[in-house]
Steps between C-alpha positions, in 0.01 A plus 500: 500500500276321748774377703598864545170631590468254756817577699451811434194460739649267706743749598259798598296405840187373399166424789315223426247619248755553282625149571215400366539669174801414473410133495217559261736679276673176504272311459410670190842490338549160543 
């Protein structure tokens, strides 16, 4: 589920602040 969420975003363009979250979101999961 995570795994898809994530490409899932990687996919769509994303700027930088949303880099960000991404990594936090990360950093969360793990």
């Amino acid at each position: 589920m995570d795994m898809t969420f994530l490409e899932r975003d990687r996919m769509e363009p994303f700027s930088g602040e949303e880099a960000v979250s991404e990594r936090e979101f990360e950093n969360r999961a793990g």
